[in-house]
py3Dmol code that shows the C-alpha trace and the ligand (Angstrom):
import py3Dmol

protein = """\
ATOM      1  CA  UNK A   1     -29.883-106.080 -59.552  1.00  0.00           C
ATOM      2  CA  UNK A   2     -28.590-103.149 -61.331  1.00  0.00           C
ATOM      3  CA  UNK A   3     -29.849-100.026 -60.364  1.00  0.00           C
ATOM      4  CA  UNK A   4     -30.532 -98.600 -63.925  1.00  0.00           C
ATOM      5  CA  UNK A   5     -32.046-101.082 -66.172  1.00  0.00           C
ATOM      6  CA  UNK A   6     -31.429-101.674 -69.624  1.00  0.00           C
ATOM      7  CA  UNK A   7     -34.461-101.851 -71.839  1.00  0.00           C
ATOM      8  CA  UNK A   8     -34.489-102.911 -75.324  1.00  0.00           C
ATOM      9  CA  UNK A   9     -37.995-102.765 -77.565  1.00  0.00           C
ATOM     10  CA  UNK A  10     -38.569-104.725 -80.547  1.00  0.00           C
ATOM     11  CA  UNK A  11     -40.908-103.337 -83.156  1.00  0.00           C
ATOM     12  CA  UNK A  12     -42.015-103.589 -86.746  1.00  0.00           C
ATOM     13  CA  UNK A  13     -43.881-100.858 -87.749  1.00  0.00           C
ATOM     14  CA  UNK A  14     -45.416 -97.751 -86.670  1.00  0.00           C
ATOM     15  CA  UNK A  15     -44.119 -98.323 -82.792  1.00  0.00           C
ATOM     16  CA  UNK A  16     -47.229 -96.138 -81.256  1.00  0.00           C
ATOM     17  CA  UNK A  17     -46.357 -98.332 -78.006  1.00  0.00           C
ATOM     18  CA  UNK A  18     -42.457 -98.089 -77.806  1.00  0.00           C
ATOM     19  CA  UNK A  19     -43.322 -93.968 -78.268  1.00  0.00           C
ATOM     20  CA  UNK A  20     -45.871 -94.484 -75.127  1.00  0.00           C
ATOM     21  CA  UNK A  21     -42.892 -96.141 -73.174  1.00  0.00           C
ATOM     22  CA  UNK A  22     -40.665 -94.083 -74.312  1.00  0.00           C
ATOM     23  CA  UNK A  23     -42.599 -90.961 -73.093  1.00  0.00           C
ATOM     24  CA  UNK A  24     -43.303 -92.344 -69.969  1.00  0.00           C
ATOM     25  CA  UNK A  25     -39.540 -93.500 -69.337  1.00  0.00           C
ATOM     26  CA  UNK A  26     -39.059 -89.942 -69.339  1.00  0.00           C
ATOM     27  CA  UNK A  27     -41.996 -88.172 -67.720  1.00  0.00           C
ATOM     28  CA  UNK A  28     -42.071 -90.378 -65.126  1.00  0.00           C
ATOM     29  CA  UNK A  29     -38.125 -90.476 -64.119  1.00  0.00           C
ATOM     30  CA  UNK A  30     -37.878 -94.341 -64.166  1.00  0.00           C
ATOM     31  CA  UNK A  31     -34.615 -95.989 -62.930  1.00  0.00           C
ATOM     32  CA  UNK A  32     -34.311 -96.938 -66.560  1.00  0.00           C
ATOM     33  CA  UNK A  33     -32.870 -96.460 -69.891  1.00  0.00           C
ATOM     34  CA  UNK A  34     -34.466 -97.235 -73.318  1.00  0.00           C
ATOM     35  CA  UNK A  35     -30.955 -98.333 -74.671  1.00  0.00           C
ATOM     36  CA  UNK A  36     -32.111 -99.821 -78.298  1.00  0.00           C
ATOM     37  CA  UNK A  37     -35.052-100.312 -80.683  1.00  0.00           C
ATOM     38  CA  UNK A  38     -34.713-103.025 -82.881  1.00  0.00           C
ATOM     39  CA  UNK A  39     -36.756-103.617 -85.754  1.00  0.00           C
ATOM     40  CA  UNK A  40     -37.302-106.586 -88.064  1.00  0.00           C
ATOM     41  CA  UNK A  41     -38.587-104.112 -90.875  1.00  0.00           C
ATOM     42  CA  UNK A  42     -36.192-101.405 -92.410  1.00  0.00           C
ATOM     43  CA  UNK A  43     -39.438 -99.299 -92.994  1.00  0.00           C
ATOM     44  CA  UNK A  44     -40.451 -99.032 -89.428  1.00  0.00           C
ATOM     45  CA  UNK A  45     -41.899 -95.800 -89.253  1.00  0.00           C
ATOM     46  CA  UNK A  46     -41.231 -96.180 -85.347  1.00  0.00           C
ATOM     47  CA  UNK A  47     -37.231 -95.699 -85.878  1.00  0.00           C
ATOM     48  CA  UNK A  48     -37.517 -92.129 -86.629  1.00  0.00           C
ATOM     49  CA  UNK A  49     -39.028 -91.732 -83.270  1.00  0.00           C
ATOM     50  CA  UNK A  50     -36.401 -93.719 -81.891  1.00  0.00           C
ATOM     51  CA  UNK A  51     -33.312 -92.074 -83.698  1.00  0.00           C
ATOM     52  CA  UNK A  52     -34.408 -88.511 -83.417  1.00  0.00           C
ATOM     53  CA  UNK A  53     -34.773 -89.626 -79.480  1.00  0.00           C
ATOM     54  CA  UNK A  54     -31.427 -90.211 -79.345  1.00  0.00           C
ATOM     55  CA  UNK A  55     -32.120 -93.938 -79.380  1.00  0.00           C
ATOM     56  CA  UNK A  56     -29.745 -96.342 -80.727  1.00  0.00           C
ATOM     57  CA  UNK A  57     -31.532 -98.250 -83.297  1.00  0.00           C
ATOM     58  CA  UNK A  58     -30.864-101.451 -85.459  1.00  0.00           C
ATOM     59  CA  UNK A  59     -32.483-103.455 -88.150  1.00  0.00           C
ATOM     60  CA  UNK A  60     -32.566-107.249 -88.169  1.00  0.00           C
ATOM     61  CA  UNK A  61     -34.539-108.057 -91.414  1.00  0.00           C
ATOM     62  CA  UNK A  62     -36.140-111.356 -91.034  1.00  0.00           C
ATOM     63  CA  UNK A  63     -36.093-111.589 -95.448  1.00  0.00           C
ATOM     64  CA  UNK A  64     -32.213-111.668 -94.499  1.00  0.00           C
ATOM     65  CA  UNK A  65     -32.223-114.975 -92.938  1.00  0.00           C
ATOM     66  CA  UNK A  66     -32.878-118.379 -94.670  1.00  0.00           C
ATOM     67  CA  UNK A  67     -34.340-119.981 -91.480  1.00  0.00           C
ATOM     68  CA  UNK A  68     -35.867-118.700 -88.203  1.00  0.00           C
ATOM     69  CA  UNK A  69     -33.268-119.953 -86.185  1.00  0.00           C
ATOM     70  CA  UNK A  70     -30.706-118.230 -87.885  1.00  0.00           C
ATOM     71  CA  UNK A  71     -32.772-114.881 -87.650  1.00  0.00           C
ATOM     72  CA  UNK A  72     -33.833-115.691 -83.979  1.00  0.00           C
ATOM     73  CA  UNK A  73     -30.125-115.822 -83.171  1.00  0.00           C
ATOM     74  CA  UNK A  74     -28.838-113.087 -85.186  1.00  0.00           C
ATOM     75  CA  UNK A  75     -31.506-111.280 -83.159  1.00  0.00           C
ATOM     76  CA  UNK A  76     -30.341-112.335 -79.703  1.00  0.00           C
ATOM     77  CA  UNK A  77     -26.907-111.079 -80.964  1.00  0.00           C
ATOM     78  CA  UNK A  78     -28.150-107.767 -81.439  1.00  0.00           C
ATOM     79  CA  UNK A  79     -29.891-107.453 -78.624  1.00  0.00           C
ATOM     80  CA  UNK A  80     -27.366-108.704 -76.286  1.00  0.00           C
ATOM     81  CA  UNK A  81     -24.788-106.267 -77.255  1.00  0.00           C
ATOM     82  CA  UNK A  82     -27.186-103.939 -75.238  1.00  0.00           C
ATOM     83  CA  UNK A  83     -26.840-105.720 -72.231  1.00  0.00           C
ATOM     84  CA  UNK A  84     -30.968-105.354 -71.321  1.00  0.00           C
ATOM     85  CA  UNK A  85     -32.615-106.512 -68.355  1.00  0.00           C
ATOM     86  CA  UNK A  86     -35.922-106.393 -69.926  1.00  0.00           C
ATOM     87  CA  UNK A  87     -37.090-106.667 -73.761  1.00  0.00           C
ATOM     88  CA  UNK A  88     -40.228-105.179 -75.304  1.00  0.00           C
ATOM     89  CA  UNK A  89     -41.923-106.541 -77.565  1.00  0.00           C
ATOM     90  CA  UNK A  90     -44.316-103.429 -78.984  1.00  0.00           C
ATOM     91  CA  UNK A  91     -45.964-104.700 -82.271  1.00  0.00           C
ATOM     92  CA  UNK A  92     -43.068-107.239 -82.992  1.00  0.00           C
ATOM     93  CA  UNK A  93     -44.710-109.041 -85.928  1.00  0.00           C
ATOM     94  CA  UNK A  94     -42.214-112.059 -86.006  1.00  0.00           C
ATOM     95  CA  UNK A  95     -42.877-115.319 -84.010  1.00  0.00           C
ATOM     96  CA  UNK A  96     -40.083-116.213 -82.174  1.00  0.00           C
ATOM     97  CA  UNK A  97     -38.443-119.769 -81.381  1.00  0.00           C
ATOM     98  CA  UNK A  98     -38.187-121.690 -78.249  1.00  0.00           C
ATOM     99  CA  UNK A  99     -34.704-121.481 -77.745  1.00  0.00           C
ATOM    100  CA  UNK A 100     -35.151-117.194 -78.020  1.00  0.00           C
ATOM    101  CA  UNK A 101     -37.827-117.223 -75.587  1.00  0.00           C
ATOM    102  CA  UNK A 102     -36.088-119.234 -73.276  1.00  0.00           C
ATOM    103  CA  UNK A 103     -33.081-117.160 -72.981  1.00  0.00           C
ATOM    104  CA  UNK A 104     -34.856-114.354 -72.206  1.00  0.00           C
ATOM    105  CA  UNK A 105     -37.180-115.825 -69.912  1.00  0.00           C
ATOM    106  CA  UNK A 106     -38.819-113.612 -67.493  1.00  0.00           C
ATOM    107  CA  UNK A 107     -37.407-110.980 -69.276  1.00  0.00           C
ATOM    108  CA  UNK A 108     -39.125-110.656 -72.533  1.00  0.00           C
ATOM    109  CA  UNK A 109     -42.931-108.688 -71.704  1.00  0.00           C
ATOM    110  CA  UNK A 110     -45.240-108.762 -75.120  1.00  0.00           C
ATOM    111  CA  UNK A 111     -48.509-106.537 -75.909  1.00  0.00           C
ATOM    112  CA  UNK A 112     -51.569-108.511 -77.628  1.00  0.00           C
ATOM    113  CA  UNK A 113     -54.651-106.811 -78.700  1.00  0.00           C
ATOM    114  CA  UNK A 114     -57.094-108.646 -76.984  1.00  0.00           C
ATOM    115  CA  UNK A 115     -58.522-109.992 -73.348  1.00  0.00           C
ATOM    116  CA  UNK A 116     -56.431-113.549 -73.669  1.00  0.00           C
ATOM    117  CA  UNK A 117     -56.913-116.262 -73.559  1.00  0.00           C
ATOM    118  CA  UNK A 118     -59.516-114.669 -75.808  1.00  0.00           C
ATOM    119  CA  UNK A 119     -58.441-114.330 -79.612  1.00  0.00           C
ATOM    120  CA  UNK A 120     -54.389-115.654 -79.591  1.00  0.00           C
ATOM    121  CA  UNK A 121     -53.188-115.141 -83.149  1.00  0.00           C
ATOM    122  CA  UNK A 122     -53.806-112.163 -85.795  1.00  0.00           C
ATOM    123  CA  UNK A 123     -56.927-110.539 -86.411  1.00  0.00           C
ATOM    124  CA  UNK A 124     -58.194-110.016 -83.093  1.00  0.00           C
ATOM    125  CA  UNK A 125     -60.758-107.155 -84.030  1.00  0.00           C
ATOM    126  CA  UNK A 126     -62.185-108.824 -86.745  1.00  0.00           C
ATOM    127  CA  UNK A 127     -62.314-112.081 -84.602  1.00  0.00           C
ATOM    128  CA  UNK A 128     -63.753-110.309 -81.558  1.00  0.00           C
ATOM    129  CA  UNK A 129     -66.414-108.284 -84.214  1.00  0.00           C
ATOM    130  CA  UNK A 130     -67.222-112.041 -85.493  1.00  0.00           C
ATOM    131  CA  UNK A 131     -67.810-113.518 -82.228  1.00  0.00           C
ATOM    132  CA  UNK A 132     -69.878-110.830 -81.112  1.00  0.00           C
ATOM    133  CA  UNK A 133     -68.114-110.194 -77.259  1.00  0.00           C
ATOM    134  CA  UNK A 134     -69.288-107.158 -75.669  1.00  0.00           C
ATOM    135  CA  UNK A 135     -65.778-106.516 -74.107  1.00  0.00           C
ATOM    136  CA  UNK A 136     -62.555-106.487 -76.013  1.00  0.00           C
ATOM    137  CA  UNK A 137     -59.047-105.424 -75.059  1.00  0.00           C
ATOM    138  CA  UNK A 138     -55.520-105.619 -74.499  1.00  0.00           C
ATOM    139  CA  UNK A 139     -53.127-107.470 -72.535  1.00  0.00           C
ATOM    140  CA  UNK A 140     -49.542-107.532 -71.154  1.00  0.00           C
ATOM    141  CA  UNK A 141     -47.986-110.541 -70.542  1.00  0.00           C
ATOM    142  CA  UNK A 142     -44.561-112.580 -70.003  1.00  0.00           C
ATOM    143  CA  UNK A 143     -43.877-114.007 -73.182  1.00  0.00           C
ATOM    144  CA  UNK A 144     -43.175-118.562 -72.771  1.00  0.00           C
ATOM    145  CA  UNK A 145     -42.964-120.945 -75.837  1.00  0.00           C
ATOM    146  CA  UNK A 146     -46.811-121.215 -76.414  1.00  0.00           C
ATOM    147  CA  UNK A 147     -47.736-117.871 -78.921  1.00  0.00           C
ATOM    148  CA  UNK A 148     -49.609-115.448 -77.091  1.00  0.00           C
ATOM    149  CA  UNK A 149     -50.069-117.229 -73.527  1.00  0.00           C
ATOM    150  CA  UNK A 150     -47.694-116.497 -71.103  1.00  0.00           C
ATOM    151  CA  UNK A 151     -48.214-114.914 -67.155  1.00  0.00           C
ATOM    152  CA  UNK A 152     -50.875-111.563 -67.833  1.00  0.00           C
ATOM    153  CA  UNK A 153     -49.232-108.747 -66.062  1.00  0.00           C
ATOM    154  CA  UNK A 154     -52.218-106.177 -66.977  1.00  0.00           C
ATOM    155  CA  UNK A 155     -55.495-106.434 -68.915  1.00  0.00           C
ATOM    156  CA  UNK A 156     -57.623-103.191 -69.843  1.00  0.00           C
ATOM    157  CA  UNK A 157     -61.080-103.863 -71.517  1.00  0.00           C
ATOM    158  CA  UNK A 158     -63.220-101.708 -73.761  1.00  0.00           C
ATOM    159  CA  UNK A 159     -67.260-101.757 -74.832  1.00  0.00           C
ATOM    160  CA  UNK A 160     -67.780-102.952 -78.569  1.00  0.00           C
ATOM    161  CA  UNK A 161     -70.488-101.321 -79.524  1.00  0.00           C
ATOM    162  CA  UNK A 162     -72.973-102.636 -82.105  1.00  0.00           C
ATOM    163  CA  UNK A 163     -71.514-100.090 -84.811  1.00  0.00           C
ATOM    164  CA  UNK A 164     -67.765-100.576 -84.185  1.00  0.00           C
ATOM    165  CA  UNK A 165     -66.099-101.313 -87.802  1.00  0.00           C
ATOM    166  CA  UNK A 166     -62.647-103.267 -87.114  1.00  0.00           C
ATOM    167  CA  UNK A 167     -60.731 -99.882 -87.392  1.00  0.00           C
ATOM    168  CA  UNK A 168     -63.042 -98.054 -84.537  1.00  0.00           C
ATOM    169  CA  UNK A 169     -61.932-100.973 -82.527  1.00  0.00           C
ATOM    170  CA  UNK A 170     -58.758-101.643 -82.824  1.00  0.00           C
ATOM    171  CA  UNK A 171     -58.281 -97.175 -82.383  1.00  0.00           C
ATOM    172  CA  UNK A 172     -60.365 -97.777 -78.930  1.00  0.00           C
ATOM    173  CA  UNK A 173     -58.215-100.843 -78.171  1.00  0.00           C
ATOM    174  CA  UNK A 174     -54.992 -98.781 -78.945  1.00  0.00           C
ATOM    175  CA  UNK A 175     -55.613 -96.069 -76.854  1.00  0.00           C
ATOM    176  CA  UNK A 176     -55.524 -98.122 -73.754  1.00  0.00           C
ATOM    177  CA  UNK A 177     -52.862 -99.914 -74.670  1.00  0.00           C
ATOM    178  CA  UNK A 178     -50.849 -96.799 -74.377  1.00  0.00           C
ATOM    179  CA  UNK A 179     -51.994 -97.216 -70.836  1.00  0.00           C
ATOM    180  CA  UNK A 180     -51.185-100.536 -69.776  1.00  0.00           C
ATOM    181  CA  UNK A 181     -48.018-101.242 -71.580  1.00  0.00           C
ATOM    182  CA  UNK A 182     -46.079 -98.418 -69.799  1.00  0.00           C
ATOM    183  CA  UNK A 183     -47.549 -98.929 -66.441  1.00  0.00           C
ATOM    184  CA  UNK A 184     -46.468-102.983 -66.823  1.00  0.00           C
ATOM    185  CA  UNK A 185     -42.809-101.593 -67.657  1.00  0.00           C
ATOM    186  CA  UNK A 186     -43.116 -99.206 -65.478  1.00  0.00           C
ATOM    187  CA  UNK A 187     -43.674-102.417 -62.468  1.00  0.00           C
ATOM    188  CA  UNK A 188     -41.359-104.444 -63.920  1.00  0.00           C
ATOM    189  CA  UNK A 189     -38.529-101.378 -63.926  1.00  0.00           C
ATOM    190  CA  UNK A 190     -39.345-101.051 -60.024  1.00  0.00           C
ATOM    191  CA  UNK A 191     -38.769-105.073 -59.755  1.00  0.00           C
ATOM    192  CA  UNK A 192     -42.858-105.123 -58.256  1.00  0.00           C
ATOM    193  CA  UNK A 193     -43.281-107.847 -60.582  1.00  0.00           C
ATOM    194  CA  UNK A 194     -43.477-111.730 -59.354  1.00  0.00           C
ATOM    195  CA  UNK A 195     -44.354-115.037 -61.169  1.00  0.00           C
ATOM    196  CA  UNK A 196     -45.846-117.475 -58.836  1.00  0.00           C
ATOM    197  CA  UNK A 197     -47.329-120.710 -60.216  1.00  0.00           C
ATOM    198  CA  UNK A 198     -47.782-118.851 -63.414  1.00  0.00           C
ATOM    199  CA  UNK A 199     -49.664-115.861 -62.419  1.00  0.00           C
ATOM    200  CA  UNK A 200     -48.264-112.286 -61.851  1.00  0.00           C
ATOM    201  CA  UNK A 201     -48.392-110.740 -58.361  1.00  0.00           C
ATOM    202  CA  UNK A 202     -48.208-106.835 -58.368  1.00  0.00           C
ATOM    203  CA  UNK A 203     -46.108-105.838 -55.714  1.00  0.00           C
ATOM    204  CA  UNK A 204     -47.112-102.400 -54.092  1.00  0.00           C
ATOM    205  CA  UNK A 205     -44.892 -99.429 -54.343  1.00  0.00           C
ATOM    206  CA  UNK A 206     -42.064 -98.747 -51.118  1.00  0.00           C
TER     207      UNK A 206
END
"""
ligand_1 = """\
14
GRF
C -50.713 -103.039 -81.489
O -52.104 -103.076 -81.550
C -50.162 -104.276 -80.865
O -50.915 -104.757 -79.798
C -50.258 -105.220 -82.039
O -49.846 -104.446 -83.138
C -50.101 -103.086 -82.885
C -48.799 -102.363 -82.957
O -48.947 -100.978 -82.905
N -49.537 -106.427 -81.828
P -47.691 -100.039 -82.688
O -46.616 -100.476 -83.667
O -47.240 -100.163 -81.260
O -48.185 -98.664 -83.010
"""
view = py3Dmol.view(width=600, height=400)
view.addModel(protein, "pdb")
view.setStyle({"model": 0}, {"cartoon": {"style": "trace"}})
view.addModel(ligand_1, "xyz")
view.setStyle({"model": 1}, {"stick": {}})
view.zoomTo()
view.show()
């Protein structure tokens, strides 16, 4: 195990979560380096962040490719090149193949706004609004084949309150994903992360 690891984070858009790593890579000192954000959308707003950062960053336009496994693979090229021992994906709009997932297995952490295996899929505010829960939320999780399943490494829940619009929610939702994601990365950086019989043991600090 390397002492410093490699990270690279996969975005498509405004990258609000990459930022929250990001920051926390930093205030917190981790035995890490953010080493690449890669984005599957040339407008990004999220590489600014990155670049002016000093972040390497890359685009890998999906439109580009004719089929997914030629952009899943042209993906894996570019992220290999950075040699990372884990890979983010923070709002990475794209599904991604088997094959992808499977190379990176154990390696590859994903954010999804919602308390799975509540609400897989897009449109989890509006679904959760539908449905009427009480509790919505966010989770972190190893990303496997099946869209959105995958070991949970941390959950954080929030009320919905009778007057929530999908924007209210999704802003309360947000705000603690800027708390879970980095503490996950932070856990896996410090290797207090195990996956036994498909659920995610939390090792405590040294
Ligand atoms: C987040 O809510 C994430 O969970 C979802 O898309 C949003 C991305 O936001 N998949 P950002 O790009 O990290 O700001």
């Amino acid at each position: 195990m390397r002492p410093m690891k490699n990270i690279v984070i996969l975005i498509s858009g405004r990258g609000s979560n990459m930022e929250a790593i990001v920051q926390a890579a930093i205030a917190e000192r981790w035995p890490a380096k953010i080493v690449a954000v890669i984005s599957n959308k040339a407008e990004a707003k999220g590489l600014e962040f990155a670049a002016s950062h000093g972040i390497a960053t890359a685009i890998v336009a999906n439109k580009d490719y004719a089929s997914r496994d030629e952009f899943d693979s042209a993906l894996q090229q570019a992220i290999d090149f950075y040699q990372p021992d884990l890979v983010v994906l923070a709002g990475f709009m794209r599904i991604l193949g088997a094959p992808f997932v499977a190379h990176y297995a154990n390696r590859l952490l994903n954010i999804h706004p919602s308390l799975l295996p509540s609400f897989p899929g897009l449109d989890t505010h509006k679904k959760a609004l539908e449905f009427g829960v009480k509790w919505h939320g966010a989770t972190v999780h190893f990303v496997t084949a099946e869209l959105d399943h995958g070991p949970i490494v941390e959950q954080a829940a929030v009320a919905v309150f009778s007057d929530d619009s999908e924007s209210s929610l999704a802003a309360r939702v947000l705000a603690q994903e800027h708390q879970i994601y980095p503490r996950a990365v932070r856990w896996f950086v410090h290797d207090q992360l195990q996956v036994v019989d498909g659920r995610v043991i939390v090792a405590a600090t040294a």
